[in-house]
C-alpha positions as CSV (number, residue, x, y, z in Angstrom):
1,X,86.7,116.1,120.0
2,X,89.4,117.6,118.0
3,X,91.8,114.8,117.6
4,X,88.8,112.9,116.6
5,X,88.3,115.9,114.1
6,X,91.5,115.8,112.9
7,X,91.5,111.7,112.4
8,X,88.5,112.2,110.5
9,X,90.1,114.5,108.1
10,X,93.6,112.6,107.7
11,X,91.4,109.5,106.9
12,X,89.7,111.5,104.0
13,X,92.1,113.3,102.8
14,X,94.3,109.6,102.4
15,X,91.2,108.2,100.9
16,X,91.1,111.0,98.2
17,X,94.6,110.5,96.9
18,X,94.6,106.8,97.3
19,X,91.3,106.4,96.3
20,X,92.9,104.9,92.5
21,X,94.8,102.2,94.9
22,X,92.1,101.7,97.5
23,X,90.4,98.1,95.4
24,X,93.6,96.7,95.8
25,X,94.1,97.2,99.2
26,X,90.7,96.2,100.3
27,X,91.4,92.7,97.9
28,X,94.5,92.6,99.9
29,X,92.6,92.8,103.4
30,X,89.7,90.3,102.8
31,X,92.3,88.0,101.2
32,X,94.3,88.0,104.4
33,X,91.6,87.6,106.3
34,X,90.8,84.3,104.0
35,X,94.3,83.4,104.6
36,X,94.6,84.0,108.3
37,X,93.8,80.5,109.7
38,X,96.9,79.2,107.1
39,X,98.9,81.9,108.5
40,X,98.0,81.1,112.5
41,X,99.0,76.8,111.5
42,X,102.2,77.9,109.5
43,X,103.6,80.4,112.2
44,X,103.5,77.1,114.8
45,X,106.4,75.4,112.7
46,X,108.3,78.9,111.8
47,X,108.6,82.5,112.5
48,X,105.5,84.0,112.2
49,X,107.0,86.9,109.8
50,X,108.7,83.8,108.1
51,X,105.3,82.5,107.8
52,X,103.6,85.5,106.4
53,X,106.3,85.9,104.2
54,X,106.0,82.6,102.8
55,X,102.3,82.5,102.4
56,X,102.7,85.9,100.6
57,X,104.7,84.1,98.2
58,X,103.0,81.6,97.3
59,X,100.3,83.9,95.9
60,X,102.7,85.7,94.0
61,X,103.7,82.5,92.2
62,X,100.2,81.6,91.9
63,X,99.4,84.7,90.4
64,X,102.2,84.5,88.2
65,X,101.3,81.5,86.7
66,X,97.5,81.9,86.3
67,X,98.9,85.4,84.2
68,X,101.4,83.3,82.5
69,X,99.2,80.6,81.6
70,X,96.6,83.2,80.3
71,X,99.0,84.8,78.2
72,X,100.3,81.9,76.8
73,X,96.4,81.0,76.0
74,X,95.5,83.9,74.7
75,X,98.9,84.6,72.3
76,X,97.7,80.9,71.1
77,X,94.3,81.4,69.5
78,X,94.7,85.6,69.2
79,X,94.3,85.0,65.2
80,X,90.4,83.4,66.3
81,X,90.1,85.9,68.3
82,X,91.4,88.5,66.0
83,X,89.1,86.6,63.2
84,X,86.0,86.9,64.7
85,X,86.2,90.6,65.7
86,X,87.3,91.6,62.3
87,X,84.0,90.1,61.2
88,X,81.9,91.7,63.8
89,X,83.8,95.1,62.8
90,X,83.3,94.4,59.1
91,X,79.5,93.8,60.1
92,X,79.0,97.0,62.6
93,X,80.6,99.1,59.7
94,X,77.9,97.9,57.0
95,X,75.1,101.2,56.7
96,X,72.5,98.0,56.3
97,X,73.7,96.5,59.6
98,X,73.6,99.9,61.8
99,X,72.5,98.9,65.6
100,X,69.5,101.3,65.3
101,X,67.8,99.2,62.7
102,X,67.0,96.4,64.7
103,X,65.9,98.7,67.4
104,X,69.3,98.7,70.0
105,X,70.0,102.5,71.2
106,X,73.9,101.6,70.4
107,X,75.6,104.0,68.0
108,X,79.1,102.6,65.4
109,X,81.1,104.9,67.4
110,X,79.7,102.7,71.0
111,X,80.1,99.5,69.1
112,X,83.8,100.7,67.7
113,X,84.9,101.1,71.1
114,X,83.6,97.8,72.9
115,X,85.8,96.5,70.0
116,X,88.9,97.9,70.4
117,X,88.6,97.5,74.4
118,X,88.0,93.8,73.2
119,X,91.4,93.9,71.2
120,X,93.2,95.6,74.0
121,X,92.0,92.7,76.4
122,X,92.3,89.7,73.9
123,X,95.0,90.7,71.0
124,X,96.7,93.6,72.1
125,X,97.3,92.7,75.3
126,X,101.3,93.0,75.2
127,X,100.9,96.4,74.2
128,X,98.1,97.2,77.1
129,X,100.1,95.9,79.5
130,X,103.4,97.7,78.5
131,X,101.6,100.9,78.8
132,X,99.8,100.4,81.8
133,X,102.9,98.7,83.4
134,X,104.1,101.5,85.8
135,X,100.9,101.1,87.3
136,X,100.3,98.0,87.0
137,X,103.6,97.1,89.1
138,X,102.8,100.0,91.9
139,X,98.9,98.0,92.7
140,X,101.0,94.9,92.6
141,X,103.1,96.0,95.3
142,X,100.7,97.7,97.3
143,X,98.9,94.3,96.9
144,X,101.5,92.4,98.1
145,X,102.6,94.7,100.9
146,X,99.5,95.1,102.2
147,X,98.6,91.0,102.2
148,X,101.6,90.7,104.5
149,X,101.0,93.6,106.8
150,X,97.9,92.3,107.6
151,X,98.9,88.8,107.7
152,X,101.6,89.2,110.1
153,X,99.9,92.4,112.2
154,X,95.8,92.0,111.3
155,X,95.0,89.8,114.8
156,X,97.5,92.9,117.1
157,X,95.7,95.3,115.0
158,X,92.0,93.7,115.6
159,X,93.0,93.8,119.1
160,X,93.8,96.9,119.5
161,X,90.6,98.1,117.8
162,X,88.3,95.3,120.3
163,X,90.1,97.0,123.6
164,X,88.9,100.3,122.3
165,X,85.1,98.8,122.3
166,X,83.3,99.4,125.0
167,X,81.9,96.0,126.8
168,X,78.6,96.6,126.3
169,X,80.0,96.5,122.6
170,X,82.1,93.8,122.4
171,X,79.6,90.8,122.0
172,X,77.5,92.6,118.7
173,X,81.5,93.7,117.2
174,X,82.3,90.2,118.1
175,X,79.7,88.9,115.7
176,X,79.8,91.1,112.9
177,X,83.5,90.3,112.5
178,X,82.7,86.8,112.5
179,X,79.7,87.1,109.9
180,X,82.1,89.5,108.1
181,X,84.7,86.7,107.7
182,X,82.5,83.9,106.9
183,X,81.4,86.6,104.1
184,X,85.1,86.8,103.1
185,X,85.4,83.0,103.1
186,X,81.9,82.8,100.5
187,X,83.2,85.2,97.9
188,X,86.4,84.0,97.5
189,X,85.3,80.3,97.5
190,X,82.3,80.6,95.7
191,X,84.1,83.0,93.1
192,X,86.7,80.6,92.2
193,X,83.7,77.8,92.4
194,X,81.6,79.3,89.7
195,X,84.7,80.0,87.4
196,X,85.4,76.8,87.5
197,X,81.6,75.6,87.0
198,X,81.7,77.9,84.2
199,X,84.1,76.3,82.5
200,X,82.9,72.6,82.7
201,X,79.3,73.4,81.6
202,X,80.3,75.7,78.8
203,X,82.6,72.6,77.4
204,X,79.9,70.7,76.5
205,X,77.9,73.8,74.6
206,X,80.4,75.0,72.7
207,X,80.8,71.4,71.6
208,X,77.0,71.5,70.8
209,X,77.0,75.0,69.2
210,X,79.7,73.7,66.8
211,X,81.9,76.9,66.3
212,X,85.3,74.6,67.4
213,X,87.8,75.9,69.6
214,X,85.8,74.3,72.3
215,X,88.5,74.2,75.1
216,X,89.0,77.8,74.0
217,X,85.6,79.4,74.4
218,X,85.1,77.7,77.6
219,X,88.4,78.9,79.0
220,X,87.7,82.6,77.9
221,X,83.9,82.4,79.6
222,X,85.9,81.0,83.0
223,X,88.3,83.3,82.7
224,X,85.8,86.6,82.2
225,X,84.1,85.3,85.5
226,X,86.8,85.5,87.3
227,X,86.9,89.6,86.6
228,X,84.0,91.2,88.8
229,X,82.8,93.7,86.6
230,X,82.8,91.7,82.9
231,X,81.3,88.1,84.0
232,X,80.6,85.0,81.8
233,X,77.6,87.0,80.5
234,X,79.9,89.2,78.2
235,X,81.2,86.2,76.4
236,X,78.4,85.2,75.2
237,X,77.3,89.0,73.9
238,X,79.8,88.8,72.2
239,X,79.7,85.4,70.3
240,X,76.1,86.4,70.0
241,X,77.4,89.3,67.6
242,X,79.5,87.1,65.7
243,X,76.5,84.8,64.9
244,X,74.4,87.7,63.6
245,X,77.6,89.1,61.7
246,X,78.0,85.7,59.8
247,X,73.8,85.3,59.6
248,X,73.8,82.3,62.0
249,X,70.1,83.1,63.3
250,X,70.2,79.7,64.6
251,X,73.6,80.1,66.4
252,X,71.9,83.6,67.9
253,X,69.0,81.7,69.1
254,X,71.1,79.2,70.8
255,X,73.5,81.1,72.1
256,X,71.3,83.4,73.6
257,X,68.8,81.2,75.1
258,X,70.9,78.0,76.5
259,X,74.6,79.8,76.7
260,X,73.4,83.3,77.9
261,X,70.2,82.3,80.1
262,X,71.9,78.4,81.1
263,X,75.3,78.3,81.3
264,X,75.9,82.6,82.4
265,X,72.7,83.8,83.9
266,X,71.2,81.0,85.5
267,X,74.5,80.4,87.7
268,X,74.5,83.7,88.6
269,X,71.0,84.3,89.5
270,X,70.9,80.6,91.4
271,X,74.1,78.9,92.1
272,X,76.1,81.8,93.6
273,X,73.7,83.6,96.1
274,X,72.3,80.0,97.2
275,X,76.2,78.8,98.1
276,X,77.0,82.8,99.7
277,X,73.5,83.0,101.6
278,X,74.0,79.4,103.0
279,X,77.2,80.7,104.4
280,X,76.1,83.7,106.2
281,X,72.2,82.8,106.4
282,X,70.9,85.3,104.2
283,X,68.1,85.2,101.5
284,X,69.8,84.8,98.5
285,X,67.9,88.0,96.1
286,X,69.8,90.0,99.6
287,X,73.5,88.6,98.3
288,X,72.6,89.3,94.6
289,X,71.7,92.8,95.9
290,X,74.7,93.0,97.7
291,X,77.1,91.2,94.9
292,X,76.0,93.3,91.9
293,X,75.3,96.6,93.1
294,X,78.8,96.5,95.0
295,X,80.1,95.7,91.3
296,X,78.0,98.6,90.0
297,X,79.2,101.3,92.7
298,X,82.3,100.4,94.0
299,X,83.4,98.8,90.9
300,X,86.7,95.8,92.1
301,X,86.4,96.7,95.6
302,X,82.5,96.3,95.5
303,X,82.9,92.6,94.5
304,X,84.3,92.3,98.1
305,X,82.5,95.5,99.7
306,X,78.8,94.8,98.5
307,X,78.4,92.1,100.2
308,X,79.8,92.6,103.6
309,X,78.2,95.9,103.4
310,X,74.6,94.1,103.1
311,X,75.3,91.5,105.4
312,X,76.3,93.7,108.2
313,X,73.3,95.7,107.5
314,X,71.3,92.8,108.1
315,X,73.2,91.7,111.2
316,X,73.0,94.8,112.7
317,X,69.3,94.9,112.3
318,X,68.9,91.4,113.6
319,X,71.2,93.0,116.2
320,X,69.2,95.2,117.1
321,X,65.9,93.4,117.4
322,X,67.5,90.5,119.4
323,X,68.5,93.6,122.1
324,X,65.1,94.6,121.9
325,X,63.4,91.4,122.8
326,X,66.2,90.9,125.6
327,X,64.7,94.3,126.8
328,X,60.9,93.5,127.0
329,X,61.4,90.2,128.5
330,X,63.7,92.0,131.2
331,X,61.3,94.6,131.8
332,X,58.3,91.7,132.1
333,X,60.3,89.9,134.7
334,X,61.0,93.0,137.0
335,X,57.7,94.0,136.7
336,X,55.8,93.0,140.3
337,X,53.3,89.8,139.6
């Protein structure tokens, strides 16, 4: 009982001080575990800790060019971006135009900050990433470290933990590792999915809403779905804002109810939980449970965590009402005729 005491406590007490690095090493985990069938084919033709260093890698340089790429975007059309928040700013700052006259509880000072955080993210971001870079590079190599640990050693360690099991065990851990993959395999596919559906049905509205910088506007929407916690939705807020700064009631109007409810919302609320509940056989209003209120509580590591958490919930309750129907017919077949 002690050592198990004593476990207990280490595990906490690593969770407390980590707890700022913990997202990325649970994105590094469920990524690995996406990756592990490459990683089982690759180590056939090499080394497997060639292999796992290889695939590693290759998701540094991919990462590295989706951050180059986004830079070079962004450091291309900052002065529209810049443009369009100075107006909003301009607009927030008017006494006539105060939040709390057209009946939103939002205060300047609120509205001030979204702004700057939107300058930090979109003009500034040389500057946020210079002072955020020590930390920046320690989660990077955490990441990285962790991918290939658990590339190279996740199957010995998995294992390890199944021998532990007891047999009467074994089948029900058995299948809430496999639903907990094919959970893995939903997010990350379905993630990178809607981005990218995000991007070719926002083309045509921006086209249609007639503000220019098409190509621009839908890479920005695509790009803020690909970051859990801000979503297409945000984009569109904001443009919203812009349109009411400039007196574009019409622009509001449309933006709100074909960009916000069509092209951000409607996705979300339809095209995601359908393609994630298909995958592991869940009602999709469960995975939107699961998706969003990961997002809310966990914040990074709930857009993996949520999820799995809810599906294994609802495999272990399936679980258990399979055993119990095993049970009761058991029973009605010993019992004399």
């Amino acid at each position: 009982m002690l050592p198990l005491v004593l476990m207990a406590a280490i595990l906490l007490a690593t969770l407390i001080v980590f707890w700022k690095f913990l997202d990325v090493v649970v994105l590094a985990i469920s990524l690995a575990v996406v990756l592990y069938p490459l990683q089982v084919y690759t180590s056939k033709s090499v080394n497997r800790y060639i292999s796992a260093a290889l695939i590693t890698a290759l998701i540094l340089v991919i990462v590295v060019a989706t951050v180059l790429l986004c830079i070079d975007i962004m450091s291309n059309n900052s002065e529209t971006i810049k443009e369009v928040i100075g107006i909003i700013e301009i607009w927030v700052q008017n006494p006539k135009t105060d939040p709390r006259l057209f009946g939103l509880p939002i205060q300047r000072e609120q509205a001030a900050t979204w702004l700057s955080q939107a300058q930090n993210i979109f003009v500034r971001f040389w500057s946020t990433l210079v002072s955020d870079f020590p930390t920046i590079v320690l989660k990077t190599i955490i990441f990285f470290s962790s991918l290939y640990v658990i590339l190279l050693r996740g199957e010995r360690i998995k294992e390890r933990i199944m021998a532990r099991v007891p047999d009467t065990l074994q089948r029900h851990v058995q299948k809430m590792s496999n639903v907990t993959v094919d959970t893995l395999y939903a997010i990350y596919v379905v993630h990178l999915g809607m981005a990218i559906l995000t991007f070719i049905i926002a083309i045509p509205f921006f086209w249609f809403l007639g503000y220019g910088h098409v190509l621009f506007f839908s890479f920005l929407c695509a790009f803020c779905e690909l970051i859990p916690v801000l979503g297409s939705s945000i984009m569109f807020i904001f443009l919203g804002t812009y349109a009411l700064a400039i007196g574009d009631i019409n622009g509001v109007l449309i933006l709100f109810f074909i960009g916000y409810l069509g092209v951000s919302a409607a996705p979300e609320i339809f095209v995601r939980p359908v393609f994630m509940g298909r995958r592991v056989k869940l009602h999709p209003l469960i995975m939107i449970v699961g998706f969003f209120g990961g997002i809310i509580t966990m914040g990074t590591a709930g857009f993996v965590l949520g999820p799995v958490i809810i599906v294994l919930l609802f495999t272990g309750y399936r679980i258990l009402i399979e055993d119990k129907k095993a049970s009761e017919r058991q029973e009605q077949l010993q019992q004399p005729s």
